[in-house]
Jmol script that loads the backbone (N, CA, C; Angstrom):
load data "model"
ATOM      1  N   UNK A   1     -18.338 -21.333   5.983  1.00  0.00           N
ATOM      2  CA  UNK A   1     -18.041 -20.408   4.893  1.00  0.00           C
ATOM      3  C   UNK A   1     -17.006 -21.038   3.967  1.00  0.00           C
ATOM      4  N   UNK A   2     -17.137 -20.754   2.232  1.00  0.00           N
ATOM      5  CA  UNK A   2     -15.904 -21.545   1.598  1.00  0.00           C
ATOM      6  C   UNK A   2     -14.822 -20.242   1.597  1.00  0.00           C
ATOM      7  N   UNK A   3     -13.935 -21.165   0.754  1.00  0.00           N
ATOM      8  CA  UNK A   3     -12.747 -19.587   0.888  1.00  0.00           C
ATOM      9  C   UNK A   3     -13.054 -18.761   0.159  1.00  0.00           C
ATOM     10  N   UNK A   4     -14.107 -18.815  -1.529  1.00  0.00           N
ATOM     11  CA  UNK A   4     -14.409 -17.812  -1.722  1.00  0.00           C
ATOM     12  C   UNK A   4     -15.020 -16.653  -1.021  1.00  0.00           C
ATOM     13  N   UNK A   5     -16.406 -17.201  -0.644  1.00  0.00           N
ATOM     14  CA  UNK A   5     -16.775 -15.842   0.652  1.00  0.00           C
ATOM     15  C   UNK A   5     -15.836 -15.764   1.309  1.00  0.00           C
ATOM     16  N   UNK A   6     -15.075 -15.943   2.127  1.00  0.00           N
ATOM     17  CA  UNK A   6     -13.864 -15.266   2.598  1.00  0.00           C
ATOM     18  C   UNK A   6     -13.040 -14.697   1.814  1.00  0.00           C
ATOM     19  N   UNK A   7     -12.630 -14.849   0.955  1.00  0.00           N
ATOM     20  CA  UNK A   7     -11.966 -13.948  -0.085  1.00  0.00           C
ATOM     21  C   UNK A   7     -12.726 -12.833  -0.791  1.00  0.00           C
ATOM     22  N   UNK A   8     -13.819 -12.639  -0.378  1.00  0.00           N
ATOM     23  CA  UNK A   8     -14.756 -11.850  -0.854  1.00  0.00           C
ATOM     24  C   UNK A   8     -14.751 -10.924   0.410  1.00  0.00           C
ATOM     25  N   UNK A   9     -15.127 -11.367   1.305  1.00  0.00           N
ATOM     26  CA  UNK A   9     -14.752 -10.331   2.754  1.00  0.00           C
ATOM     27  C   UNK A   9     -13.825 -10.051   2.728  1.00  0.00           C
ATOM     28  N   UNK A  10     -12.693 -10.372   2.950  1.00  0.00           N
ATOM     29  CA  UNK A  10     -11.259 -10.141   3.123  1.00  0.00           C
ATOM     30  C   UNK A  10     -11.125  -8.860   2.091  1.00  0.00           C
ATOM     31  N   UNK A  11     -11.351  -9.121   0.902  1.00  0.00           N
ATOM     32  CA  UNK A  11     -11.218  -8.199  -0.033  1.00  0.00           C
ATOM     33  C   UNK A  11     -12.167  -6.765   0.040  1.00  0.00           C
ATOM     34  N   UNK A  12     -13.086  -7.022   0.581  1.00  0.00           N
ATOM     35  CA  UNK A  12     -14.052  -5.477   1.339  1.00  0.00           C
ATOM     36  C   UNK A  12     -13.629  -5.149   2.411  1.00  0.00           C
ATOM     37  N   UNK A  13     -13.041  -5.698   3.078  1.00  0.00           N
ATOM     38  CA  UNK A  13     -12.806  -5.195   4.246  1.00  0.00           C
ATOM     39  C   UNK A  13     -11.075  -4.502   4.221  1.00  0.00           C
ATOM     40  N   UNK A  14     -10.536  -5.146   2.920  1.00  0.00           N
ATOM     41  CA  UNK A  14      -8.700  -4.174   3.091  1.00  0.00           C
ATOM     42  C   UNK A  14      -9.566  -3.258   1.984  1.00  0.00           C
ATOM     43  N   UNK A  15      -9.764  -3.514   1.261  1.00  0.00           N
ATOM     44  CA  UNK A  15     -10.275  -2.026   0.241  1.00  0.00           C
ATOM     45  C   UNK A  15     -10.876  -1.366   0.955  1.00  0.00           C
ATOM     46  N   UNK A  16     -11.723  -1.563   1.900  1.00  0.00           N
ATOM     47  CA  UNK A  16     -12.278  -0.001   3.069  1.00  0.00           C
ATOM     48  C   UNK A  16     -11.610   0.636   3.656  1.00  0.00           C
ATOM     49  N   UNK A  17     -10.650  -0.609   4.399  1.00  0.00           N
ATOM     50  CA  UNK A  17      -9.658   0.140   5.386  1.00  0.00           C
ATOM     51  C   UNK A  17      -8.750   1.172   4.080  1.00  0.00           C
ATOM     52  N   UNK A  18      -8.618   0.263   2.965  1.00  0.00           N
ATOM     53  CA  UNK A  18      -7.325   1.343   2.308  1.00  0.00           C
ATOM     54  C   UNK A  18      -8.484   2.672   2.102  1.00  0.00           C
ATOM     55  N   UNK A  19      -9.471   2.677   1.214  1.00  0.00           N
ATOM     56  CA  UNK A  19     -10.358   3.867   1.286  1.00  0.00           C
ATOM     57  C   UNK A  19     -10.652   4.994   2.396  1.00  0.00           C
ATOM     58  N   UNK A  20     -10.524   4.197   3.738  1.00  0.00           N
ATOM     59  CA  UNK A  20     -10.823   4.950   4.906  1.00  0.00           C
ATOM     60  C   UNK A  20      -9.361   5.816   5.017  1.00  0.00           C
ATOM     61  N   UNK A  21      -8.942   5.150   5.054  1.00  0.00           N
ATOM     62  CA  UNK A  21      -7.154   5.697   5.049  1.00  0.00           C
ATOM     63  C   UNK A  21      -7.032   6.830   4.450  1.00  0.00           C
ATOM     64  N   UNK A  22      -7.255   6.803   3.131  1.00  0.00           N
ATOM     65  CA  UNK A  22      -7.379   7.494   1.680  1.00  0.00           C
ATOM     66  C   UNK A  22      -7.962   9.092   2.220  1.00  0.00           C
ATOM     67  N   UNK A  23      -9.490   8.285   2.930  1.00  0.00           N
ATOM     68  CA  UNK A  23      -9.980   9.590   3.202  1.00  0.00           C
ATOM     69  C   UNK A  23      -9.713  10.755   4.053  1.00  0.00           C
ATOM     70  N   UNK A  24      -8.905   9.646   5.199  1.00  0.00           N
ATOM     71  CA  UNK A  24      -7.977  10.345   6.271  1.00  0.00           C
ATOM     72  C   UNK A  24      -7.318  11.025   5.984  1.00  0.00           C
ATOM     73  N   UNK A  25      -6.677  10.888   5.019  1.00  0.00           N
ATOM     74  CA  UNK A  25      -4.971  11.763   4.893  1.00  0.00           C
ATOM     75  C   UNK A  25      -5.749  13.033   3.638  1.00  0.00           C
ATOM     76  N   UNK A  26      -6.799  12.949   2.652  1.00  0.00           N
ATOM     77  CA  UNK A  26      -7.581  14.068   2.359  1.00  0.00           C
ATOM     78  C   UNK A  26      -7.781  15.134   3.124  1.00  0.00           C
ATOM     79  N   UNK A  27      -8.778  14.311   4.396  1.00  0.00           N
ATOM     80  CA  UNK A  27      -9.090  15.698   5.308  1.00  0.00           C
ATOM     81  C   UNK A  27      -8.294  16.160   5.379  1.00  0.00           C
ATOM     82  N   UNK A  28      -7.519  15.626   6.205  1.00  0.00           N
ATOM     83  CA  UNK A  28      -6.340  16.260   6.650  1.00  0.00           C
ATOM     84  C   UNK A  28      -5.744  17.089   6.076  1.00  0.00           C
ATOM     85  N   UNK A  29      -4.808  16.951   5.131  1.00  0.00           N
ATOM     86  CA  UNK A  29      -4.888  18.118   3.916  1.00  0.00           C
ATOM     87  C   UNK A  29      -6.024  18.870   3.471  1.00  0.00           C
ATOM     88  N   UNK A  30      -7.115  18.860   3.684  1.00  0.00           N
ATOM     89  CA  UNK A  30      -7.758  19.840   3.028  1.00  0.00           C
ATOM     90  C   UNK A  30      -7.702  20.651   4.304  1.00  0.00           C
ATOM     91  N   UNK A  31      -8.069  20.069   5.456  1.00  0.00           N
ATOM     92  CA  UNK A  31      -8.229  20.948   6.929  1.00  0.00           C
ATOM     93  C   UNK A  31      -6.908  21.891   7.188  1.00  0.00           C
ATOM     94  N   UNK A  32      -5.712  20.942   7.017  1.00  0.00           N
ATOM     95  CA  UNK A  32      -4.596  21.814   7.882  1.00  0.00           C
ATOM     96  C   UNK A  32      -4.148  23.055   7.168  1.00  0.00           C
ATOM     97  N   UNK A  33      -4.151  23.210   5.798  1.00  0.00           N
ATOM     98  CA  UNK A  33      -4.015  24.841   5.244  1.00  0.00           C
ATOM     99  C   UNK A  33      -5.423  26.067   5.202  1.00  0.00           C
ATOM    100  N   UNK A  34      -6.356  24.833   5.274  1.00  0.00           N
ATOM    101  CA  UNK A  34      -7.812  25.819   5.483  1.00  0.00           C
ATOM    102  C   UNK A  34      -8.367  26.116   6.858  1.00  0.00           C
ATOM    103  N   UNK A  35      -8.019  26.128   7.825  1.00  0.00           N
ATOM    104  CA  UNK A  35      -8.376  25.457   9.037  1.00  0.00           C
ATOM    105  C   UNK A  35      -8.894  27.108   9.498  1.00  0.00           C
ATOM    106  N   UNK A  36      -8.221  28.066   9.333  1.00  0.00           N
ATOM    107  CA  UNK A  36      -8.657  29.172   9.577  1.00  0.00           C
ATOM    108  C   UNK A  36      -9.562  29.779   9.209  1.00  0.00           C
ATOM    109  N   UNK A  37      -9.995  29.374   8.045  1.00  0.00           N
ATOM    110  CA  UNK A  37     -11.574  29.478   6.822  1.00  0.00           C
ATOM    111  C   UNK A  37     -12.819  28.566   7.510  1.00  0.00           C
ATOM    112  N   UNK A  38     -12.519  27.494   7.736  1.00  0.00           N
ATOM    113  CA  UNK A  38     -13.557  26.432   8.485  1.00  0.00           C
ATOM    114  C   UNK A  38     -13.308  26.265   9.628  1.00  0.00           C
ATOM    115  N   UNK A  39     -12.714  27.084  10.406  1.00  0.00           N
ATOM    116  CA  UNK A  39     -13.352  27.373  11.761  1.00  0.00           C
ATOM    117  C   UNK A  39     -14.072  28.047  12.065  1.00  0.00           C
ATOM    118  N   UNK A  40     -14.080  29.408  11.107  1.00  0.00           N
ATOM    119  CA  UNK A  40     -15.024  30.460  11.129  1.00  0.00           C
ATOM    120  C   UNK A  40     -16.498  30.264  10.895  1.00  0.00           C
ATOM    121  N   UNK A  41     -16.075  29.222   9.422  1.00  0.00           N
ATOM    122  CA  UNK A  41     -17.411  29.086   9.112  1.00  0.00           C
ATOM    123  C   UNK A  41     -17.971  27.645   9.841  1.00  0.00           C
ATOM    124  N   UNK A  42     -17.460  26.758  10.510  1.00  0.00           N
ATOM    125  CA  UNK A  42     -18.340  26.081  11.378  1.00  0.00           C
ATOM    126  C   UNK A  42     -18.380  26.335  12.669  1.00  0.00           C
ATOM    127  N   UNK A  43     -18.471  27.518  13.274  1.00  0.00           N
ATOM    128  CA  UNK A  43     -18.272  28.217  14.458  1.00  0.00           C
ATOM    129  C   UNK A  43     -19.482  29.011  14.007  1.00  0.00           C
ATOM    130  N   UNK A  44     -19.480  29.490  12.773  1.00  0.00           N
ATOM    131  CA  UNK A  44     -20.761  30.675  12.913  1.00  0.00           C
ATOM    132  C   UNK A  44     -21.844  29.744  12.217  1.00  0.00           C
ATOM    133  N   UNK A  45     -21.994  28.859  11.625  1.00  0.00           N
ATOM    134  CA  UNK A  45     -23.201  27.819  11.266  1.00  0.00           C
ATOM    135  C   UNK A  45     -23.556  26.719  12.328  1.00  0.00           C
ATOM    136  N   UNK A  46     -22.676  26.306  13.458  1.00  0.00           N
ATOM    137  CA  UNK A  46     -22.952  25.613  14.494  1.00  0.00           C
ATOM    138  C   UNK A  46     -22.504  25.601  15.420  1.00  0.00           C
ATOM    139  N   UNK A  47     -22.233  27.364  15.968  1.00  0.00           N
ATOM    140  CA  UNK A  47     -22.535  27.657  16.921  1.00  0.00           C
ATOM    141  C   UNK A  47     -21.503  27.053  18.012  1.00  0.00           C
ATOM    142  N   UNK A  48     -20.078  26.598  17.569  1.00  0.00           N
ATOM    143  CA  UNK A  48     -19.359  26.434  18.245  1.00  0.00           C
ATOM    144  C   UNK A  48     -18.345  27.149  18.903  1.00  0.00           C
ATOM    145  N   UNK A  49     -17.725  27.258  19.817  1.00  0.00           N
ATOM    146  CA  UNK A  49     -16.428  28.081  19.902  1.00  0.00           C
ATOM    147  C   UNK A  49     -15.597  28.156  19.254  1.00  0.00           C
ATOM    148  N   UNK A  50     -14.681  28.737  18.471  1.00  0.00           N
ATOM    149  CA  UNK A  50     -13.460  28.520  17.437  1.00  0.00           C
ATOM    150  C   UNK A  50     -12.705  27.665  18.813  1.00  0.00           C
ATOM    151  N   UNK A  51     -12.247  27.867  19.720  1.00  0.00           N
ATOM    152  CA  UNK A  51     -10.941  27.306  20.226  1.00  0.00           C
ATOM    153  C   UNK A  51     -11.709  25.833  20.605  1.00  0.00           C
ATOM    154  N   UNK A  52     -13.029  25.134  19.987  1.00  0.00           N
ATOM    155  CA  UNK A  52     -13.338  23.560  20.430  1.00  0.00           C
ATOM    156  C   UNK A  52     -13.290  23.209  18.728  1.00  0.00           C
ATOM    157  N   UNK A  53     -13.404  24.190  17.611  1.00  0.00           N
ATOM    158  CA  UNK A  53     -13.516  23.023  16.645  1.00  0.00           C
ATOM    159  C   UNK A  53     -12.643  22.357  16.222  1.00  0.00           C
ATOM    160  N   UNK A  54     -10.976  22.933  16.516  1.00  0.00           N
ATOM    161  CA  UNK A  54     -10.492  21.774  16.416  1.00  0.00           C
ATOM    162  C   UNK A  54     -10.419  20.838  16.890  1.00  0.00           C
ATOM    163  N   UNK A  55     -10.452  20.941  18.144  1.00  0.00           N
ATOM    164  CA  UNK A  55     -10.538  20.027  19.193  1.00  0.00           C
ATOM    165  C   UNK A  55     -11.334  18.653  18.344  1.00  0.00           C
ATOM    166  N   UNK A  56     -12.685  18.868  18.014  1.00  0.00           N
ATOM    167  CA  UNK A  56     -13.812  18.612  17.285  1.00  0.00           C
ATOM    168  C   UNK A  56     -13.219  17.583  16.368  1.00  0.00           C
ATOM    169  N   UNK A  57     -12.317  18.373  15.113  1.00  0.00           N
ATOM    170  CA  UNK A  57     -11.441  18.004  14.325  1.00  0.00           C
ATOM    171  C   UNK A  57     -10.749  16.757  14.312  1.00  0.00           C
ATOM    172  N   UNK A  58      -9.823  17.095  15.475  1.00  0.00           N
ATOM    173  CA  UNK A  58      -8.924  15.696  16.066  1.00  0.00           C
ATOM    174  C   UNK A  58      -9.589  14.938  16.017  1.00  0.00           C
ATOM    175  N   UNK A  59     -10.472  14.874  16.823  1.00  0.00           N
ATOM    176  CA  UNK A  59     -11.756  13.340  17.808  1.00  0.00           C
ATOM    177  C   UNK A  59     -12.294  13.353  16.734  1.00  0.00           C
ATOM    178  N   UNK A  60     -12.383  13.845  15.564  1.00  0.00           N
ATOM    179  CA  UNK A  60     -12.875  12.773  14.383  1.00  0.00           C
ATOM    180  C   UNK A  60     -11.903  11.693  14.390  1.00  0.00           C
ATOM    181  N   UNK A  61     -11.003  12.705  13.601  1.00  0.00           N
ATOM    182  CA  UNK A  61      -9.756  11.895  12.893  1.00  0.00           C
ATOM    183  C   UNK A  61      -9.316  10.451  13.752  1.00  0.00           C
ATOM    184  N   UNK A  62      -9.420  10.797  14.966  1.00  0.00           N
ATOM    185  CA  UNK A  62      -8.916  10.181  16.161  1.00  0.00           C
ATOM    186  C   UNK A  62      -9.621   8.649  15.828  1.00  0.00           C
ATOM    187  N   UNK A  63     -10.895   9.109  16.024  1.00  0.00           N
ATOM    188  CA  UNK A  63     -11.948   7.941  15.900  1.00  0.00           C
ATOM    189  C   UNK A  63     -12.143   6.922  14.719  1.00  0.00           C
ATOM    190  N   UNK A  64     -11.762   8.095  13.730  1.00  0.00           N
ATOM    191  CA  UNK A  64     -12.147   7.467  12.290  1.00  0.00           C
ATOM    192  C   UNK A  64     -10.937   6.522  11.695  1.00  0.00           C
ATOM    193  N   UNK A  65      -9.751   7.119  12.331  1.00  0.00           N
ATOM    194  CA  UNK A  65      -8.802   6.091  12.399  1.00  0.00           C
ATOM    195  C   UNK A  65      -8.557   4.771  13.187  1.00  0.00           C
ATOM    196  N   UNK A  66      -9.001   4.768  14.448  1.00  0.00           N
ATOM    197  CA  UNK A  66      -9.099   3.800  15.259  1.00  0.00           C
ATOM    198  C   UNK A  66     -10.096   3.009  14.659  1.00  0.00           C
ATOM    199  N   UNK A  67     -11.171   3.560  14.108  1.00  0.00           N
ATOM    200  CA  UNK A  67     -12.467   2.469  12.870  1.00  0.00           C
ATOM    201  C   UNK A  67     -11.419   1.840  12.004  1.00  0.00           C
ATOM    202  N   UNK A  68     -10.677   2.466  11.064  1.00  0.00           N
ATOM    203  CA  UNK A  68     -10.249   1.798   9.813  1.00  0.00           C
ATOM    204  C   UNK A  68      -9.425   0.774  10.266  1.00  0.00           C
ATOM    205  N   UNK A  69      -8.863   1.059  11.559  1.00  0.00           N
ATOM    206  CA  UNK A  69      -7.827   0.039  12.098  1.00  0.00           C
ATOM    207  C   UNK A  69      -8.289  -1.448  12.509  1.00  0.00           C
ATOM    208  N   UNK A  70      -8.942  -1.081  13.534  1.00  0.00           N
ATOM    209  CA  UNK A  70      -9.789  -2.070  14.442  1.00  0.00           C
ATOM    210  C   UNK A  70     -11.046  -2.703  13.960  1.00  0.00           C
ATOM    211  N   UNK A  71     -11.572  -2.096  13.217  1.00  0.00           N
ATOM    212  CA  UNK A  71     -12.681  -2.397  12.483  1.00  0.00           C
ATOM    213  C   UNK A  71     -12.863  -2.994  11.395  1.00  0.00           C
ATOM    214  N   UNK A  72     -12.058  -2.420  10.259  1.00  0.00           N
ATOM    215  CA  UNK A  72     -11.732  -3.260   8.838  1.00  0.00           C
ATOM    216  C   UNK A  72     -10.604  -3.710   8.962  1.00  0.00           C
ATOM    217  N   UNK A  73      -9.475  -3.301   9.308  1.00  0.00           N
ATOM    218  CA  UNK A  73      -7.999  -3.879   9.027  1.00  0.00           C
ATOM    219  C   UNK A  73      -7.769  -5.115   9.717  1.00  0.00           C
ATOM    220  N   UNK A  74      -8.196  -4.954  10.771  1.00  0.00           N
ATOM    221  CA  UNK A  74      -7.631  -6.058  11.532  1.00  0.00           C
ATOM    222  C   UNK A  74      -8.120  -7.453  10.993  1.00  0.00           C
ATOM    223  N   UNK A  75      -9.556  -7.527  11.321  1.00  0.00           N
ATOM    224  CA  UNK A  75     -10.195  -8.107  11.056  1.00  0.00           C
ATOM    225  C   UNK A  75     -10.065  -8.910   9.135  1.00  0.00           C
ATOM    226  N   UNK A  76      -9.720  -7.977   8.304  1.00  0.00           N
ATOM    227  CA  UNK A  76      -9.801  -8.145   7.112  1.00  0.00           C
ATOM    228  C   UNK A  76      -7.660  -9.057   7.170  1.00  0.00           C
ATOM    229  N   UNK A  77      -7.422  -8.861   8.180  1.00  0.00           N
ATOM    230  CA  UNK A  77      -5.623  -9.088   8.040  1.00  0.00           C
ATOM    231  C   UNK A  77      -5.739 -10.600   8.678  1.00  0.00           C
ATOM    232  N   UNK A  78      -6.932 -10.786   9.656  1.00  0.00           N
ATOM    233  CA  UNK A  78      -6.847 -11.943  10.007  1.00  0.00           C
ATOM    234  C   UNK A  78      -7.542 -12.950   9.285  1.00  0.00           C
ATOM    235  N   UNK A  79      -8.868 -12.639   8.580  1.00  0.00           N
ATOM    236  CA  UNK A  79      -9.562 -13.434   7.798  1.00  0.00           C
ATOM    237  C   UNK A  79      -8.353 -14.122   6.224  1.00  0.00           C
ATOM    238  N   UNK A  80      -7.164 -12.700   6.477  1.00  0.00           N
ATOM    239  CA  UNK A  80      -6.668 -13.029   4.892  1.00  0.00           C
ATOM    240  C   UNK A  80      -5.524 -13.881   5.340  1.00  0.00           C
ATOM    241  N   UNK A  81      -4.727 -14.292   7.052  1.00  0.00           N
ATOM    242  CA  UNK A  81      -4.147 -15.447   7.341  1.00  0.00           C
ATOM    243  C   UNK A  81      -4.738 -16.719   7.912  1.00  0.00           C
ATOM    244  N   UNK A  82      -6.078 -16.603   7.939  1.00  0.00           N
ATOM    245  CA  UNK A  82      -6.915 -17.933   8.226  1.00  0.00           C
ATOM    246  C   UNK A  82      -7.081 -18.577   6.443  1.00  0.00           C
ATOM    247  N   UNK A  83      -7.127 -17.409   5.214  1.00  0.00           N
ATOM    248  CA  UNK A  83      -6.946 -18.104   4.009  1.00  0.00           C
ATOM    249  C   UNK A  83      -5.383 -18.755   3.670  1.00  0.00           C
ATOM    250  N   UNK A  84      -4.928 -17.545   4.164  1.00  0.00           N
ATOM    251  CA  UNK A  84      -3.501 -18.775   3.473  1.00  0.00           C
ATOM    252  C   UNK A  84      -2.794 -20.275   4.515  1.00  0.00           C
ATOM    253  N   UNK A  85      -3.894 -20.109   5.740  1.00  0.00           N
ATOM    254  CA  UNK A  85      -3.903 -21.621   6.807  1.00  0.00           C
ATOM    255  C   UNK A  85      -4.440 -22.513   5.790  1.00  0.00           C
ATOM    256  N   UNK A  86      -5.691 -22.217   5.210  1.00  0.00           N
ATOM    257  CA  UNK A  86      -6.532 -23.420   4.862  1.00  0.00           C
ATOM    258  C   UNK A  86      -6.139 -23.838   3.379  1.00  0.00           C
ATOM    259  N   UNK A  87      -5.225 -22.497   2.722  1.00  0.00           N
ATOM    260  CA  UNK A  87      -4.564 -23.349   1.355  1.00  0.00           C
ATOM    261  C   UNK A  87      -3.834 -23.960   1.730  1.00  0.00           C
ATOM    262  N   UNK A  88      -2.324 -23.891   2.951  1.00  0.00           N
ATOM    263  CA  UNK A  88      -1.531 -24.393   3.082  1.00  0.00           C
ATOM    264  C   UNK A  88      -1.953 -25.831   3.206  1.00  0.00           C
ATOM    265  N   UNK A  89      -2.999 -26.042   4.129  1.00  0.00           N
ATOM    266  CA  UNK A  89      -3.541 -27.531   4.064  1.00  0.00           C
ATOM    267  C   UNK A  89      -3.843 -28.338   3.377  1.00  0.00           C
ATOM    268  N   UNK A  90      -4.028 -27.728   2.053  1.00  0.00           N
ATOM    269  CA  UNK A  90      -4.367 -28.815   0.950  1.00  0.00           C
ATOM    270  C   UNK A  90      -3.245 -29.251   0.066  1.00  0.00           C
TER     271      UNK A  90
END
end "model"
wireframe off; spacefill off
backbone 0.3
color backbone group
């Protein structure tokens, strides 16, 4: 691979993680003052218990954060110090 394609990954992969992030801290705010409105209504459209959807809730968040981390960040943090190895070399 040259360093452009790597600088091309590197660069999709921190702009997701920052996007994923982005989207995280949305829900979240939209959920934690409404939470009493959309439990009701995803309890009576799918049939869940109110006392599991948050539960539900979390183990998104839970998950979707451990993705942005492990999945894009890391990965996008190491590809972007294997670029500044191979400038240093020249």
């Amino acid at each position: 691979m040259t360093l452009e394609s790597l600088r091309l990954v590197r660069s999709i992969l921190l702009r997701s993680a920052a996007l994923c992030y982005a989207f995280l801290i949305l829900s979240a705010l939209i959920w934690i003052p409404l939470s009493e409105t959309w439990t009701g209504l995803t309890s009576s459209w799918y049939h869940i218990p109110p006392e599991r959807v948050n539960t539900i809730v979390i183990d998104f968040l839970s998950v979707a954060k451990f993705y942005a981390i492990f999945v894009l960040f890391v990965p996008g943090l190491a590809i972007h110090w294997t670029i500044k190895k191979e400038e240093s070399k020249k």
